[in-house]
C-alpha positions in Angstrom: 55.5 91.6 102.6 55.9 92.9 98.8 55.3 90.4 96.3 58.3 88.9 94.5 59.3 91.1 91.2 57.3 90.0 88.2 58.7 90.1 84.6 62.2 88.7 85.7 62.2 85.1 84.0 65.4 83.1 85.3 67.1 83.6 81.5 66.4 87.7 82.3 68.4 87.9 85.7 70.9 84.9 86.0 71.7 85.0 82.3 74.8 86.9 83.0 76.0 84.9 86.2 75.0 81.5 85.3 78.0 81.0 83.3 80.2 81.4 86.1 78.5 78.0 87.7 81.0 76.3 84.7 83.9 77.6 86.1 85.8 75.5 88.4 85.3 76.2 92.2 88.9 74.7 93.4 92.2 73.8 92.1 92.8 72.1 89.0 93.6 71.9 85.2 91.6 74.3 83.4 91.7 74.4 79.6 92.0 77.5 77.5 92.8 79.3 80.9 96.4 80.2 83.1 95.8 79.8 86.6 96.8 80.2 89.8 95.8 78.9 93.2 95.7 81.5 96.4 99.0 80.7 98.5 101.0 78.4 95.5 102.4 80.5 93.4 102.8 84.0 91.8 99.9 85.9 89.6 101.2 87.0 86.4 100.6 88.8 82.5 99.7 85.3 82.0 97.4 84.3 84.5 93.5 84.7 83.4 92.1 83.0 87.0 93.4 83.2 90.5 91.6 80.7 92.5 90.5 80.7 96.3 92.6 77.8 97.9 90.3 75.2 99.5 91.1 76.1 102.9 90.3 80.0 102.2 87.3 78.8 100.6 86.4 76.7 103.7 86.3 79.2 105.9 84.4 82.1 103.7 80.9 82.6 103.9 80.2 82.7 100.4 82.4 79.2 99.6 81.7 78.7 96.1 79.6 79.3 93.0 76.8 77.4 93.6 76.4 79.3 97.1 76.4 82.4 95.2 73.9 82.2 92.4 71.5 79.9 95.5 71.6 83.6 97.7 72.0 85.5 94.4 68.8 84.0 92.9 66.5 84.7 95.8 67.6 88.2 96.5 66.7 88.9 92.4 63.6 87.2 92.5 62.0 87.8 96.4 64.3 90.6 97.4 61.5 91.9 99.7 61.8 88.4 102.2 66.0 88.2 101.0 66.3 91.7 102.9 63.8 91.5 105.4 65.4 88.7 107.1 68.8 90.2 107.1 67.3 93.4 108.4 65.7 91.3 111.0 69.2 90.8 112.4 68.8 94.6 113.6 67.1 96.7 116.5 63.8 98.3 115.4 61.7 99.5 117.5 58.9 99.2 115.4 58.8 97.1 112.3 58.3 98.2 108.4 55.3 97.8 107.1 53.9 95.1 104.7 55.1 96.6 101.7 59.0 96.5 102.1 59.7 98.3 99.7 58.5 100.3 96.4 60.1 101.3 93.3 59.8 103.0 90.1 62.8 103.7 88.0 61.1 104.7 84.7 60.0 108.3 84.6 57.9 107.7 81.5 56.2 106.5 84.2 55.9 109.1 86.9 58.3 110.5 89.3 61.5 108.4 90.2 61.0 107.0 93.7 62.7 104.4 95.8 61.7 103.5 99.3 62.8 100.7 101.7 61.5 99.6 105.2 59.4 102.5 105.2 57.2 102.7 108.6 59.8 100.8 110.3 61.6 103.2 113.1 65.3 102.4 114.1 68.0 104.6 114.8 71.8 103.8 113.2 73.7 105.0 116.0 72.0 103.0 118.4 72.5 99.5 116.1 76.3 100.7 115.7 77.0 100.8 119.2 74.4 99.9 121.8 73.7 97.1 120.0 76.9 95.8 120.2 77.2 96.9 124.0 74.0 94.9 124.8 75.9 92.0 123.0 78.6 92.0 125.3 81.4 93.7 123.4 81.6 97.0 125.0 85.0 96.4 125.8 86.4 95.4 122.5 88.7 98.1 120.3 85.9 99.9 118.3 88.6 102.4 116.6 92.5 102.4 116.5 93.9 105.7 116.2 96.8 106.8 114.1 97.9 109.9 114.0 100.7 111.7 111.3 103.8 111.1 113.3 104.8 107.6 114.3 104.4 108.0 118.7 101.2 109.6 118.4 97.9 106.6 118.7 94.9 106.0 120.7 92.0 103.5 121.3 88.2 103.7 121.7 86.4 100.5 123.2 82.5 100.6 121.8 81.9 101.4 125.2 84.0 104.6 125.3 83.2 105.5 122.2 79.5 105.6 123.1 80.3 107.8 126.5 81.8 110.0 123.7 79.5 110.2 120.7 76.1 111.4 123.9 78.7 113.7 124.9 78.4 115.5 121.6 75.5 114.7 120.9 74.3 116.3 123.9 76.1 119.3 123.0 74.3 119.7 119.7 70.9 119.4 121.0 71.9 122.3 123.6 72.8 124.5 121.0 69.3 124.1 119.1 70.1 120.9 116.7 67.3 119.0 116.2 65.8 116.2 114.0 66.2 116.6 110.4 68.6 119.9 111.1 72.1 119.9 109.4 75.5 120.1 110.9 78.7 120.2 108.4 81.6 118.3 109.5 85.2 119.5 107.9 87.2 117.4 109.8 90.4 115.1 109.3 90.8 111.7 109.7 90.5 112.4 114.0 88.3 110.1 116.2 86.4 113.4 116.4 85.1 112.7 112.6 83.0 109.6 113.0 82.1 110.8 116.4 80.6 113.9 114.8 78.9 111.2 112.5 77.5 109.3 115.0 76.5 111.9 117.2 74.3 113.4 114.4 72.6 110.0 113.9 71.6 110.0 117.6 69.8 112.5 117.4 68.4 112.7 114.0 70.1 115.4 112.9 72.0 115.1 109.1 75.2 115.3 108.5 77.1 116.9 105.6 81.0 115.7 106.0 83.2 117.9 103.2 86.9 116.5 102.8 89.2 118.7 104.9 91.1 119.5 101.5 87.8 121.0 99.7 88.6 125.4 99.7 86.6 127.9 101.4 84.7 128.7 98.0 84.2 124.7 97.9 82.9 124.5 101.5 80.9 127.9 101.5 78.9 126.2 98.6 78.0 123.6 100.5 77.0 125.5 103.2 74.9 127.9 101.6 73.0 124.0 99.6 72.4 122.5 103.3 72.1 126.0 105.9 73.6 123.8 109.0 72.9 124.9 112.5 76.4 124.3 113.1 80.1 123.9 111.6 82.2 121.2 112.8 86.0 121.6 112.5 89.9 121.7 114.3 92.3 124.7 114.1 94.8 123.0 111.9 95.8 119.4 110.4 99.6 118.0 110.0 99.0 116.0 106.5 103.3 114.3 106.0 105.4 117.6 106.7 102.5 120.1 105.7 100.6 121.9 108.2 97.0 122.8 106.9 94.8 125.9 108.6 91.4 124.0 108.2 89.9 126.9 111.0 91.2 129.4 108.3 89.5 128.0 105.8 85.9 127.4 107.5 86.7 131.3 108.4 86.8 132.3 105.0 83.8 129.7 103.8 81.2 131.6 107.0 82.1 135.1 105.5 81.1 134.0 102.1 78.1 132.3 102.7 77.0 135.0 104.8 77.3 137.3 101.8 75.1 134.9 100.1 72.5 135.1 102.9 73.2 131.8 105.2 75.2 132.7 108.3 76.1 129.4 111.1 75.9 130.7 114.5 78.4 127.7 116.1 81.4 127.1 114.9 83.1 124.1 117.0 86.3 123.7 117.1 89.0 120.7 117.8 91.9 121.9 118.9 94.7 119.3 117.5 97.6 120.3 119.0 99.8 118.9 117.5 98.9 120.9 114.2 98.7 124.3 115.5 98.2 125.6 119.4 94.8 127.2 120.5 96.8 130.4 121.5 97.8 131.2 117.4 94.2 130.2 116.3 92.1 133.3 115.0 89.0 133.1 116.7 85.7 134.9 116.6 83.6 135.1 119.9 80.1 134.3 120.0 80.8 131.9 117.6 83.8 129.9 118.1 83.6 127.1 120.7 86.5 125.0 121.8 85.5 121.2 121.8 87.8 120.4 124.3 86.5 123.0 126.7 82.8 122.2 126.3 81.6 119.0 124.7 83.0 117.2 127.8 81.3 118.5 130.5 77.8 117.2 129.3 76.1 113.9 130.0 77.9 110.3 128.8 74.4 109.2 128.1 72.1 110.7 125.4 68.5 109.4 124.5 68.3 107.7 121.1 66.3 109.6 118.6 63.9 107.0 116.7 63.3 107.6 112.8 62.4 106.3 110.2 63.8 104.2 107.7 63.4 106.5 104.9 64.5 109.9 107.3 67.5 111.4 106.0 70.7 110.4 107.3 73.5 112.0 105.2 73.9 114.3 102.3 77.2 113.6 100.8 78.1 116.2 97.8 79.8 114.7 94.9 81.0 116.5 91.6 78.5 116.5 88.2 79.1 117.5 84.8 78.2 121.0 86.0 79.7 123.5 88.2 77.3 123.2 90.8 78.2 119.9 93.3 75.2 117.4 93.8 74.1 116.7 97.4 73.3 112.9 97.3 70.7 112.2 100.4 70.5 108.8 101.5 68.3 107.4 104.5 68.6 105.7 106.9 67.2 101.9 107.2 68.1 100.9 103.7 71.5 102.4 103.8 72.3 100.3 107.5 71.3 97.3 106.1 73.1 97.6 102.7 76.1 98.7 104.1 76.0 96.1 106.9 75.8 93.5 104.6 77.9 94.2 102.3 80.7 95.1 104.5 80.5 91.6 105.7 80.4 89.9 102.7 82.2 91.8 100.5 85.4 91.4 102.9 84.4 88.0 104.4 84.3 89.8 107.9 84.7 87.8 111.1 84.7 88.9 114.3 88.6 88.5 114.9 89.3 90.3 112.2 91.2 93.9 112.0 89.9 96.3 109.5 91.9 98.9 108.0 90.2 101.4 105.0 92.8 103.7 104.5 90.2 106.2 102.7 88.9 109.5 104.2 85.4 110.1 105.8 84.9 113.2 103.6 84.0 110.5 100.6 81.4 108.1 100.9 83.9 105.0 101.5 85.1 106.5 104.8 81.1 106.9 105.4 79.8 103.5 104.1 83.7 101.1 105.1 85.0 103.1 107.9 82.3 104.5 110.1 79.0 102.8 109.4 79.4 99.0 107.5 82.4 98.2 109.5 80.7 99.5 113.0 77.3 98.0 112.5 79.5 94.4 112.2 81.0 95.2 115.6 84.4 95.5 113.8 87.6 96.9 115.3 88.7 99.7 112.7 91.9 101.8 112.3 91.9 105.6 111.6 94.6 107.2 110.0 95.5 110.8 110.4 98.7 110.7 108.6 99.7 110.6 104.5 100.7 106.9 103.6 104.0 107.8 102.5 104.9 109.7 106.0 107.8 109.2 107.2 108.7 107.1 104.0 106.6 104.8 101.7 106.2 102.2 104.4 104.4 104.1 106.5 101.5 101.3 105.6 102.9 98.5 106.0 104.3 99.9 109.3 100.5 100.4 110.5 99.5 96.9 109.1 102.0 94.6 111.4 101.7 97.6 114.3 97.6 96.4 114.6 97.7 93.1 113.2 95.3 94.6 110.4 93.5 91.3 108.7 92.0 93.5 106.2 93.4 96.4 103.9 91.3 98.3 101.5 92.8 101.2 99.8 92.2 103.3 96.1 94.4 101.9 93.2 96.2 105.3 93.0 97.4 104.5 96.6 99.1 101.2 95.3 100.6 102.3 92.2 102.1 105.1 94.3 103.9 103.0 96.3 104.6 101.0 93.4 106.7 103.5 92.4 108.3 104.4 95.7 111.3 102.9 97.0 115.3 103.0 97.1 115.8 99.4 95.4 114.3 98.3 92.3 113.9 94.4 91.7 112.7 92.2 88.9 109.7 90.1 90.4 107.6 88.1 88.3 108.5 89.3 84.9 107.3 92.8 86.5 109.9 95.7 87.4 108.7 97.5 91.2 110.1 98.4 93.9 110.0 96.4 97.3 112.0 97.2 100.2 109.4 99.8 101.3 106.9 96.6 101.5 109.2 93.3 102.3 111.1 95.2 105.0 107.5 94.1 106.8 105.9 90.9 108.2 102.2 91.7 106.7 101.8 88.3 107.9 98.5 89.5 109.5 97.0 90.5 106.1 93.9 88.2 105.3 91.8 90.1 102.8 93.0 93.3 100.1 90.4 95.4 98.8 90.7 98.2 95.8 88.1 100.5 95.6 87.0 104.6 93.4 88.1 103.5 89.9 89.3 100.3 88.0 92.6 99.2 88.9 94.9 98.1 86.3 95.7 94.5 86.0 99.7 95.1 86.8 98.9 97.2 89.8 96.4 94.4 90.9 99.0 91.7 90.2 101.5 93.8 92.0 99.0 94.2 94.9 98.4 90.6 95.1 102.1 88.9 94.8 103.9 91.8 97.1 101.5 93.4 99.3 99.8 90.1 100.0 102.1 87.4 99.0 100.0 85.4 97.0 97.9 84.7 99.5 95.1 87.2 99.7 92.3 87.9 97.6 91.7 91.2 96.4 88.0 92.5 96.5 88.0 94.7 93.7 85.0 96.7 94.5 82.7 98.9 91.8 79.9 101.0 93.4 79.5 104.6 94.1 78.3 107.7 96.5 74.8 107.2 95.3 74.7 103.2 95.4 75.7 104.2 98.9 77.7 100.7 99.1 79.4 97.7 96.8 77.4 97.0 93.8 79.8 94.5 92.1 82.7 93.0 93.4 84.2 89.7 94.0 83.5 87.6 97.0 86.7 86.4 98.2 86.0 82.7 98.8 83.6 82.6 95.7 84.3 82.4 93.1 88.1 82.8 90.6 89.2 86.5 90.1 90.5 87.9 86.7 93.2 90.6 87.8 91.3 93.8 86.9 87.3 92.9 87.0 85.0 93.6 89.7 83.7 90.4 88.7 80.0 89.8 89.8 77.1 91.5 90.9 76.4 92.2 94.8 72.8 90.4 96.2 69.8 92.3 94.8 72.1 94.4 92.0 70.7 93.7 89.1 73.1 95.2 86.1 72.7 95.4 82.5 74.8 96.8 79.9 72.8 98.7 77.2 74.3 100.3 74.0 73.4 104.3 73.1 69.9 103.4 72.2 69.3 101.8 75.8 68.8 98.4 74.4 70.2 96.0 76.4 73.1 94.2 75.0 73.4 90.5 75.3 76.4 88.3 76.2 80.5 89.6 75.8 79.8 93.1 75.1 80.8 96.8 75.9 78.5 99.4 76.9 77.0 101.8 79.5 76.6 100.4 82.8 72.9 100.3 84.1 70.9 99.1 87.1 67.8 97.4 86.5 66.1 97.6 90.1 66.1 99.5 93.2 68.4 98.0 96.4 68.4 99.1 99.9 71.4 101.5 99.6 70.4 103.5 96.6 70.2 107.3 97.3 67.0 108.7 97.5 67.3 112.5 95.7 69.6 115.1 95.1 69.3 117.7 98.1 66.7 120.5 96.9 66.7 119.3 93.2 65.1 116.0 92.6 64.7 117.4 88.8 68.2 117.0 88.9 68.4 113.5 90.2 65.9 112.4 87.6 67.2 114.1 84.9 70.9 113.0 85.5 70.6 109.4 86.1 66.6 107.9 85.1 66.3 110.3 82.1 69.1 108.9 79.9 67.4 105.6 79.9 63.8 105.2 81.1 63.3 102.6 83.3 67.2 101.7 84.2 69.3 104.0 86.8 72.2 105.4 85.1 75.5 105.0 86.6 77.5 107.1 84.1 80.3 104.6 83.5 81.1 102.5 80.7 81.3 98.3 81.6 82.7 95.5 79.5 81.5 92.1 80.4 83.7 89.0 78.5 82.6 85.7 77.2 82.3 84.1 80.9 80.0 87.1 82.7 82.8 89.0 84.4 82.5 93.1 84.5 85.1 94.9 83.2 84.4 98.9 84.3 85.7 101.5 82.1 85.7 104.7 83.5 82.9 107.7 83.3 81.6 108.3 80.0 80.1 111.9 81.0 81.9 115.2 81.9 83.4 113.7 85.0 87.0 113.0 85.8 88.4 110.5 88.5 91.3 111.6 89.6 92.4 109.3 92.6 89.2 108.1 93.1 87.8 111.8 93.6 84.9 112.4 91.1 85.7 116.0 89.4 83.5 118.0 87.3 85.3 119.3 83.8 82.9 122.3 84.4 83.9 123.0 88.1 87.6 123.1 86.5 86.8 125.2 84.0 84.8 127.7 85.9 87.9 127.6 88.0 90.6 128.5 85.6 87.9 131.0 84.2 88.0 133.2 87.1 91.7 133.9 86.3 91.6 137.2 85.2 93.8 136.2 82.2 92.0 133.2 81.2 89.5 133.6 78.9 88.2 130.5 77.7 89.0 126.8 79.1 88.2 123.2 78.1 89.3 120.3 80.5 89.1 116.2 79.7 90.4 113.0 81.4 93.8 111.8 80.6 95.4 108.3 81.2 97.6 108.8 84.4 99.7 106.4 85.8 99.2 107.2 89.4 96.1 109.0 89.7 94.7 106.9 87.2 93.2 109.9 85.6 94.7 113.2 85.3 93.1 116.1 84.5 94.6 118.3 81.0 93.3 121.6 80.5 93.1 123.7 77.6 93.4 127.3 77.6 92.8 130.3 76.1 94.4 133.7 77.4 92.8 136.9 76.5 94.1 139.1 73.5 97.4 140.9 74.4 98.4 137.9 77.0 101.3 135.8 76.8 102.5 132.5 77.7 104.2 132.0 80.7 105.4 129.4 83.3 104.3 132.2 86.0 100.7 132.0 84.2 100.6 128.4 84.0 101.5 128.2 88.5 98.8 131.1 88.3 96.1 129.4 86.7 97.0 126.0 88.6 96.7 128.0 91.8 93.6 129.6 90.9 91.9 126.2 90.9 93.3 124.7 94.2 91.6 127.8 96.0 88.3 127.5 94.3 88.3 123.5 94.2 91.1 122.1 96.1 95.1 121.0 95.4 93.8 117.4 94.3 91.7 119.5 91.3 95.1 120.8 90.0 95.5 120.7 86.7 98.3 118.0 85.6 98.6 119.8 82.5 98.4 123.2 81.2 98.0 123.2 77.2 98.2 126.9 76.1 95.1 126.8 72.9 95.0 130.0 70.7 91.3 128.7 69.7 89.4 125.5 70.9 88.1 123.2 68.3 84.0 124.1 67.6 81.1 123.1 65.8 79.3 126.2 63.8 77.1 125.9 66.9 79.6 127.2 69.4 80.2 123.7 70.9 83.3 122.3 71.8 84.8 119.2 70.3 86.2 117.7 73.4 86.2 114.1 71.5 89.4 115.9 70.0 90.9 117.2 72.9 91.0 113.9 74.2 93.1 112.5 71.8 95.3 115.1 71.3 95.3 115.4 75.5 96.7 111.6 74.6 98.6 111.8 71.6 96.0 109.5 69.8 97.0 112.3 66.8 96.0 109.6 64.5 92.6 109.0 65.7 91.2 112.3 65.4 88.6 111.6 62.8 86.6 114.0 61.2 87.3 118.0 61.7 85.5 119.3 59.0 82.3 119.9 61.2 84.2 122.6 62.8 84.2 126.2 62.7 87.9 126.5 61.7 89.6 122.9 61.3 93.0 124.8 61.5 92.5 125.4 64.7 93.5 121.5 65.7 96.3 122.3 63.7 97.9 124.5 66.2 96.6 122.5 69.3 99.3 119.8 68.2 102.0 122.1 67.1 101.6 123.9 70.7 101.7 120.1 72.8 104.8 120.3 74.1 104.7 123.9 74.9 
């Protein structure tokens, strides 16, 4: 076993969580401080603290402070014995080796390198399912199925679902897949999609799910990174009242990549019929496969495929500051058991529960809290097909007292969208929102809430928390990322008080530190970037084909610290307050866009000559993306132009890329250098007209001038 991490002195690595051992762990007076209890009474503007009640707390299986820092303090300073005994808990067939793990995060130092469990062999699959199976639960509801219109549902036991991922999986070793071979998965939110997972984990093979909403241009890039042996897809998908041609979209995405020299020989197909028919769908022989007609005719049993902890499992592909997406790799043993864990503790799992994530497996939460941490737990999980406001706005709540769902975690853009929705507006708790959408429901069910892919605002969590779950269920408001590969601070719901708005406290073994510009870290209530101080078991391992990349992007900006380009307050009594990126990235409903993929979009237009695009405040989305642009000579403005241009970047990107705001810009504010000022098109993108600072640096100050007479245009 490692040795314990030196240079970590208690005041280094509890400095910043010890504080919260003053706060009161139950009810009572607290001076200085509004509060409420779980359960008693309403959250609102002037609540600081919303307590766990005493029975919640009970019950939890992280019950108070003290708990936490005791568990929190040994995975800091031993975290090679804190996460070999949880990864104990799991089927190896060999064990690691004596050195559980190894680190170095300071490339002043030599290459960036992370490894966990290496030399122990296991297989993720196999602890998802068979595991379970051997533990007598082959017969309990492994997924709930929900599909777009309201009659249309299904069920897999762990049993079944098993029979059905060696089905596959014995398909994909027929066709040539093998070990450490890629298969691409553009799927919706079908049982078929964490099958597909699943049945690449069985047999080694690495799976590369892109969100059935990415373009052709989007997947064929993707493609032509990872060269799959195979495309997994369905002819169509019904998303609300839309009908989209996914199969005419992976057509279009084969053709291009084959022009850039990486051509898929399989192409298998789901044929969702209640989308589209097979008899309409354009088809290519030789190629084209019909699931339906082939993957069940092979074997319900399929030999496990034994890796090792640090084999590849995923590559996930995730938007950077440049036009080119990233392809995070993560491995296998470290990701299980971080995942795992904190799937359980994060949500307070137990074994009754009913687990609904409403996100999509094409991002990393649908890999890491619908598919993987949920499954590995032996959890009953709900799939949804459909659009949450399908047939109307209470489609969720509809879903929650249909399955008795104990758990609900969804994306903050999600609930101040149905915030908004409704046909009757009432005043509740000093707060305007609409609620017949929601109270027309029991949601007595509901046990734990969960907000996850940017900071929620504190009235959309205090609107969460008094309608959604009557003042009676915690909210884990979750901060992590598709390279942490799982929660990296968040609250655990029994713990500890939350503050409406802060991910409160770090996960075990996260170690973060907020540094200023320099990299110095920064003591006490502060603002600054956010930083990670040590390796954890689900930290990504490279970016696919470019681990230049991966160093330069996140090690590079401050040696000896990974990077996790977002900006963090913490306040007087150690809670984390996150931000929002502070690079070229935009989060747009909890999608991570790249200003330069946008640009290189709208660039394309033939009449678009120059673009800059920044992040905007948005009230739903909680970003919105604003783009500045500059036709060529002799072109004018339009309306037309401005639905060209918008359409322009939903085929090269995708519709949730759109552009929320078209600002025609004669010129674009530059140094003498050529480079662009986009610390001024922020604030003019948010009328901060008044905080522009200094424009004499630039080329031709007159230029802002004209930006701000052409806003409204």
């Amino acid at each position: 076993m490692a040795s314990p991490r030196k240079n970590l002195a208690s005041s280094d690595h509890l400095r910043h969580v010890e504080s919260m051992a003053t706060l009161p762990s139950g009810a009572g007076k607290i001076s200085h401080l509004n509060a409420v209890i779980l359960g008693e009474a309403l959250a609102s503007e002037e609540n600081d603290l919303v307590f766990p009640s005493e029975d919640f707390s009970r019950q939890a299986l992280v019950s108070s402070p003290a708990q936490y820092l005791e568990l929190y303090r040994k995975s800091i300073e031993d975290p090679a014995r804190f996460w070999s005994a949880i990864a104990s808990e799991f089927y190896w067939i060999q064990k690691w080796g004596e050195q559980v793990y190894s680190e170095n995060l300071d490339v002043t130092k030599g290459d960036i390198k992370i490894e966990w469990f290496k030399g122990g062999i296991t297989n993720i699959c196999y602890n998802a399912l068979d595991r379970n199976i051997e533990a007598g639960n082959g017969g309990k509801v492994a997924i709930y199925w929900e599909g777009n219109e309201l009659d249309q549902d299904g069920s897999l036991t762990y049993s079944e679902l098993l029979e059905k991922v060696c089905q596959l999986a014995n398909y994909l070793k027929d066709i040539g897949v093998r070990k450490g071979d890629a298969v691409v998965i553009y799927l919706p939110m079908l049982m078929e999609l964490p099958i597909a997972m699943l049945a690449c984990a069985r047999i080694g093979a690495v799976h590369s799910v892109v969100f059935a909403g990415f373009s052709a241009d989007s997947l064929s890039q993707r493609i032509v990174d990872c060269k799959p042996k195979a495309v997994i897809t369905c002819n169509a998908v019904r998303r609300g009242s839309k009908v989209i041609y996914l199969k005419d979209i992976v057509d279009a995405a084969l053709v291009e990549s084959a022009k850039n020299g990486v051509s898929v020989d399989v192409c298998l197909n789901y044929e969702n019929k209640s989308a589209m028919k097979r008899e309409t769908t354009k088809w290519t022989e030789g190629r084209d496969v019909w699931w339906q007609d082939t993957v069940p005719k092979y074997p319900t049993t399929c030999a496990v495929e034994w890796v090792d902890a640090e084999d590849p499992l995923f590559l996930l592909y995730t938007s950077g500051s440049t036009g080119k997406p990233k392809g995070v790799l993560h491995t296998t043993g470290g990701y299980m058991i971080y995942t795992a864990t904190t799937f359980k503790y994060a949500f307070d799992y137990k074994p009754s529960d009913i687990y609904w994530c409403t996100a999509d497996c094409g991002w990393i939460t649908g890999h890491s809290y619908v598919t993987y941490g949920p499954l590995l737990n032996g959890a009953t999980v709900i799939v949804f097909e459909g659009a949450p406001n399908y047939p109307d706005a209470g489609r969720c709540w509809d879903i929650v007292d249909k399955y008795k769902v104990t758990i609900f975690y969804t994306a903050p853009t999600l609930v101040r969208s149905l915030m908004r929705d409704g046909d009757e507006a009432s005043n509740f708790s000093g707060f305007t929102c609409n609620l017949c959408y929601v109270t027309r429901y029991s949601r007595k069910s509901l046990r734990v809430l969960g907000s996850v892919g940017e900071p929620i605002n504190p009235s959309a969590w205090r609107w969460f928390f008094n309608v959604v779950g009557d003042a009676r269920c915690p909210i884990s408001d979750t901060w992590w990322q598709t390279e942490t590969g799982g929660f990296m601070i968040t609250p655990l719901p029994g713990a500890w008080p939350q503050k409406p708005g802060s991910a409160t406290f770090p996960f075990f073994g996260v170690l973060p530190v907020i540094v200023d510009e320099k990299g110095t870290e920064i003591e006490g209530e502060c603002s600054g970037y956010l930083c990670v101080k040590n390796s954890w078991p689900g930290a990504f391992r490279t970016l696919y084909g470019d681990h230049e990349r991966y160093e330069t992007t996140y090690f590079k900006p401050f040696p000896g610290y990974y990077f996790t380009g977002d900006g963090c307050s913490r306040d007087k009594d150690g809670y984390h307050w996150l931000t929002g990126r502070v690079d070229d990235v935009i989060n747009v409903s909890g999608h991570r866009i790249g200003t330069a993929e946008v640009e290189s979009a709208l660039v394309s237009h033939p009449q678009c000559a120059e673009a800059a695009v920044v992040g905007v405040e948005h009230e739903v989305k909680g970003q919105g993306i604003y783009a500045f642009v500059t036709l060529v000579d002799g072109v004018s403005y339009s309306e037309e132009l401005k639905k060209s241009l918008t359409l322009a970047v939903r085929k090269q990107i995708g519709a949730f890329a759109a552009p929320d705001k078209i600002h025609w810009a004669p010129g674009l504010p530059k140094t003498r250098s050529g480079k662009i000022m986009r610390r001024i098109l922020r604030k003019i993108a948010s009328r901060q007209l008044d905080e522009l600072g200094d424009t004499s640096t630039l080329a031709d100050p007159s230029v802002v001038d004209q930006l701000i007479a052409l806003s409204d245009c």
